[in-house]
Backbone and ligand atoms as CSV (ligand in chain L), in Angstrom:
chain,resi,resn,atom,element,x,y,z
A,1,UNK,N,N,22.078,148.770,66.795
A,1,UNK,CA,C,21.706,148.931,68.202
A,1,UNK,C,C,21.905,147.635,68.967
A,2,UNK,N,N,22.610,147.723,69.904
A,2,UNK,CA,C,22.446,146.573,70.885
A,2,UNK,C,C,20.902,146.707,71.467
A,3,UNK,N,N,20.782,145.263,71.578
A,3,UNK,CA,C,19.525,144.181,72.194
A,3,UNK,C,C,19.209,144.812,73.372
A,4,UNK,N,N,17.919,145.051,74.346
A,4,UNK,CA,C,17.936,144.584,75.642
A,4,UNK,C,C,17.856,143.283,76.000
A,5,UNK,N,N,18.839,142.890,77.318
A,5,UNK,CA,C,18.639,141.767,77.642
A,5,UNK,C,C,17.140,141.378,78.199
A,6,UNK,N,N,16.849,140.368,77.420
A,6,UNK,CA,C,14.933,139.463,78.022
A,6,UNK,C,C,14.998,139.050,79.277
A,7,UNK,N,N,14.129,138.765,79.984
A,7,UNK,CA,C,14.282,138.435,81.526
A,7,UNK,C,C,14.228,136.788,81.022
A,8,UNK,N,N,13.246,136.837,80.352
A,8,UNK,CA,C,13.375,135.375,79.577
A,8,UNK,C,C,14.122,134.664,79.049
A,9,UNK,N,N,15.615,135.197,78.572
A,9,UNK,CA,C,16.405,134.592,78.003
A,9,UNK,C,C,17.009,133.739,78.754
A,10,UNK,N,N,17.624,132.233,78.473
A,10,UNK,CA,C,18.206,131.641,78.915
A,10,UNK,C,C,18.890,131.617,80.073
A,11,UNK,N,N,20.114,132.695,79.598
A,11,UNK,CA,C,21.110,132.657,80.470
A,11,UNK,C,C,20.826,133.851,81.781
A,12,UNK,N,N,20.056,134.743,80.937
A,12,UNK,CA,C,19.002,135.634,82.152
A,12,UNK,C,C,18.865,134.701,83.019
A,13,UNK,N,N,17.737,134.076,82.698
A,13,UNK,CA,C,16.769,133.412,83.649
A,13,UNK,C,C,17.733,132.729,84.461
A,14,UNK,N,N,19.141,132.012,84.115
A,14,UNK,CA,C,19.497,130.807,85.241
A,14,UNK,C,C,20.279,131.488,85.700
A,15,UNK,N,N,20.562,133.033,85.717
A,15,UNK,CA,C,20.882,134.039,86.606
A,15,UNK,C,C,19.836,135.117,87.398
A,16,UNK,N,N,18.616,134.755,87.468
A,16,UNK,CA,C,17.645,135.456,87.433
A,16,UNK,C,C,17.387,136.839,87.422
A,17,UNK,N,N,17.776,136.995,86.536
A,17,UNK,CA,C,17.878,138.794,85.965
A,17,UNK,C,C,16.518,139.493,85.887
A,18,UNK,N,N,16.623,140.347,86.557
A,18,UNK,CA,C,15.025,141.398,86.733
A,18,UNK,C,C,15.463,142.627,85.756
A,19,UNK,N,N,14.898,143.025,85.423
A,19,UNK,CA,C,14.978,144.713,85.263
A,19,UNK,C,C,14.814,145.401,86.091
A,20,UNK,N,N,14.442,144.678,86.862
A,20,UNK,CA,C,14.312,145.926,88.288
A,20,UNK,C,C,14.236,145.497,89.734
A,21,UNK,N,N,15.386,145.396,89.872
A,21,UNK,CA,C,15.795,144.791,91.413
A,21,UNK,C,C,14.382,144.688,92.655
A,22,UNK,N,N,14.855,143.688,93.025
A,22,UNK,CA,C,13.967,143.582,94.327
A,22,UNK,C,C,14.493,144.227,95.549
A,23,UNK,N,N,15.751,145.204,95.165
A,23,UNK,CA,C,16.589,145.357,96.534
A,23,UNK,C,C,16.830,146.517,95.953
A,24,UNK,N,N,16.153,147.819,96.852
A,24,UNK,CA,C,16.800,149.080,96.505
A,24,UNK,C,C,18.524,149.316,96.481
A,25,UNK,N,N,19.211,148.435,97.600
A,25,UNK,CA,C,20.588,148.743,97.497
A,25,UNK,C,C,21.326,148.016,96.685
A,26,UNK,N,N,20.732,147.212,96.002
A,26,UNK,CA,C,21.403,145.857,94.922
A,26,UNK,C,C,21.056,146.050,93.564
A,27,UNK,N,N,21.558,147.460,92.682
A,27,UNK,CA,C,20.927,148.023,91.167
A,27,UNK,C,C,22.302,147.083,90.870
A,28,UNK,N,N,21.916,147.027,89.357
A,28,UNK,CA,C,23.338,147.022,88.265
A,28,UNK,C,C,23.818,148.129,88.484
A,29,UNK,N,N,23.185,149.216,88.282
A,29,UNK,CA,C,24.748,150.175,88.178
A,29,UNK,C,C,25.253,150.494,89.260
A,30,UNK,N,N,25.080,149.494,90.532
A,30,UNK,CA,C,26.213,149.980,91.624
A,30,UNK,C,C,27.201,148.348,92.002
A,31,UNK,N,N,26.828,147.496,90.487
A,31,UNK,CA,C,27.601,147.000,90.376
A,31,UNK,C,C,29.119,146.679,89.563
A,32,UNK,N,N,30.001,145.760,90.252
A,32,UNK,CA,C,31.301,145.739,89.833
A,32,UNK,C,C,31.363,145.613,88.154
A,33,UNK,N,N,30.676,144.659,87.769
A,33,UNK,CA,C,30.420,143.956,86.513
A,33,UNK,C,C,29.641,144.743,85.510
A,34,UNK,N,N,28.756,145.771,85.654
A,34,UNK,CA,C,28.522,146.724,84.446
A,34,UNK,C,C,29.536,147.388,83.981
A,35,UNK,N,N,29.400,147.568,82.296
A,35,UNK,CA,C,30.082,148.813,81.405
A,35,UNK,C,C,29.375,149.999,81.107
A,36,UNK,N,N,30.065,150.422,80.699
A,36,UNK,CA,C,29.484,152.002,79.805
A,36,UNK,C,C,29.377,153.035,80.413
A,37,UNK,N,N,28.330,153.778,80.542
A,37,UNK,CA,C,28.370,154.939,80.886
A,37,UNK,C,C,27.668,155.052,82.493
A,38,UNK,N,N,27.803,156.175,83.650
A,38,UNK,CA,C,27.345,155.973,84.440
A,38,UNK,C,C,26.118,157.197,83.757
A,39,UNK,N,N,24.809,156.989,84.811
A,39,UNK,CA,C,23.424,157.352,84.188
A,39,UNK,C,C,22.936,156.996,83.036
A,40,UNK,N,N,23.543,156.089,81.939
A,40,UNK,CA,C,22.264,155.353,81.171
A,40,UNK,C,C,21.612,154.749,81.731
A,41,UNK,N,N,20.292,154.452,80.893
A,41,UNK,CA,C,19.017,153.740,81.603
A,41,UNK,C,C,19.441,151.993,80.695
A,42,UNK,N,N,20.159,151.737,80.195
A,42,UNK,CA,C,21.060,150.288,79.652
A,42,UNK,C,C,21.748,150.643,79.618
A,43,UNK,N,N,22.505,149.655,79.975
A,43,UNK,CA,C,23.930,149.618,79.956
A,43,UNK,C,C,24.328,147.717,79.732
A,44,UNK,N,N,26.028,148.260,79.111
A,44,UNK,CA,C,26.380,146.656,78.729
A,44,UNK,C,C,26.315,146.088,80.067
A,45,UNK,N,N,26.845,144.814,80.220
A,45,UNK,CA,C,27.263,144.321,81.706
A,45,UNK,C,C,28.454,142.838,81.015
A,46,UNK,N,N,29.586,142.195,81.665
A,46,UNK,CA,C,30.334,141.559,81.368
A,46,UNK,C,C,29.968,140.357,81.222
A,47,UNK,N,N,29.077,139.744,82.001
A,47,UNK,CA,C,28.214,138.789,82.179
A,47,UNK,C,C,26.905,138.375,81.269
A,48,UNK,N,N,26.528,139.277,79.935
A,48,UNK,CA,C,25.936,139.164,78.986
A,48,UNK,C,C,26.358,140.039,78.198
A,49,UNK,N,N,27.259,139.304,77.253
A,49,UNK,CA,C,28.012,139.857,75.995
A,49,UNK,C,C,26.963,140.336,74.990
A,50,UNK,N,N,26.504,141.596,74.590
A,50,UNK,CA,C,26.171,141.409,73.142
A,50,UNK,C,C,24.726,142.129,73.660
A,51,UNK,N,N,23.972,142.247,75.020
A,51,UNK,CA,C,22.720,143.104,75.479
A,51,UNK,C,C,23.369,143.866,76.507
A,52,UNK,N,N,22.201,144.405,76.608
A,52,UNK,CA,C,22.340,145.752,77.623
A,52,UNK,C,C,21.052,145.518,78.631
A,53,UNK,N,N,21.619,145.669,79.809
A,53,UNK,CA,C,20.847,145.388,80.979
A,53,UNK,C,C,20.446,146.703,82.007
A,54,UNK,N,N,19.550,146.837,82.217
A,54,UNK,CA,C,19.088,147.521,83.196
A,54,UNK,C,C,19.673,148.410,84.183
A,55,UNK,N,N,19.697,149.845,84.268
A,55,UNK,CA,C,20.559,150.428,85.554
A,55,UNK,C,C,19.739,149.676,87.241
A,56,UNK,N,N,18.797,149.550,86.749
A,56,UNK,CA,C,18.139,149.125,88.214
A,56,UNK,C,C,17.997,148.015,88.119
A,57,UNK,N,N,18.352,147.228,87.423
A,57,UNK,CA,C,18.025,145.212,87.192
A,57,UNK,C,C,18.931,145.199,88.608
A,58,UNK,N,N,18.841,143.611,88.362
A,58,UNK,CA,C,19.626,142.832,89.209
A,58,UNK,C,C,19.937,141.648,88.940
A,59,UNK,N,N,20.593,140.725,89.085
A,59,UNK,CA,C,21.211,139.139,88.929
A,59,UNK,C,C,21.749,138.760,89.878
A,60,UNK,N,N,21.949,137.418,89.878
A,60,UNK,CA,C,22.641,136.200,91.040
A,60,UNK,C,C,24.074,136.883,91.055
A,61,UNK,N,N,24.112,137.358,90.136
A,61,UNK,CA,C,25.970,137.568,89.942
A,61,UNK,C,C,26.620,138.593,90.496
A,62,UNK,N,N,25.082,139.565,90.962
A,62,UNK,CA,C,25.469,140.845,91.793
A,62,UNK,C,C,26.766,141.037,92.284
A,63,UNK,N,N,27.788,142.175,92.275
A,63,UNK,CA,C,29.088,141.926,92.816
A,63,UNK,C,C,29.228,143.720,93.482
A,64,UNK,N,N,29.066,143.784,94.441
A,64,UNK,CA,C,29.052,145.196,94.878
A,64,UNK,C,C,29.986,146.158,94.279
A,65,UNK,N,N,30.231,147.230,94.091
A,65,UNK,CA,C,31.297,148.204,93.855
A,65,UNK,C,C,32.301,148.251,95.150
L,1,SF4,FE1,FE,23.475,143.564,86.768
L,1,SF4,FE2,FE,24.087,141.016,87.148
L,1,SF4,FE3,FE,25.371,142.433,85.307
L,1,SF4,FE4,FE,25.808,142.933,87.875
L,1,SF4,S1,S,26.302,141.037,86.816
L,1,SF4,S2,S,25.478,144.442,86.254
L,1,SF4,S3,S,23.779,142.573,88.760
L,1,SF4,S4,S,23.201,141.904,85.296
């Protein structure tokens, strides 16, 4: 099984990764940079190799669709 990504982890944190956006219009999955499937509740993202991040997180790295 892949990991969830920690909000705590490192490279999280100096991207400040939520699980759950502060911005209804700013989810991961209506971003450029997630993989996998559309409607999982994790999903990979390009920007953390190796976890699975949040459909509703968010990060600095946000990149719109
Ligand atoms: Fe979410 Fe950030 Fe990955 Fe975009 S780059 S899917 S906002 S964790």
């Amino acid at each position: 099984d892949i990991p969830h990504l920690a909000e705590d982890d490192p490279q999280a944190a100096a991207l400040k990764y939520v699980h759950k956006s502060p911005d209804d219009s700013k989810h991961c999955s209506g971003c450029l940079l997630i993989q996998g499937t559309d409607g999982d509740e994790w999903r990979p993202c390009s920007v953390f190799p190796g976890k699975l991040v949040s459909a509703t997180g968010w990060c600095s790295a946000f990149a719109p669709k």
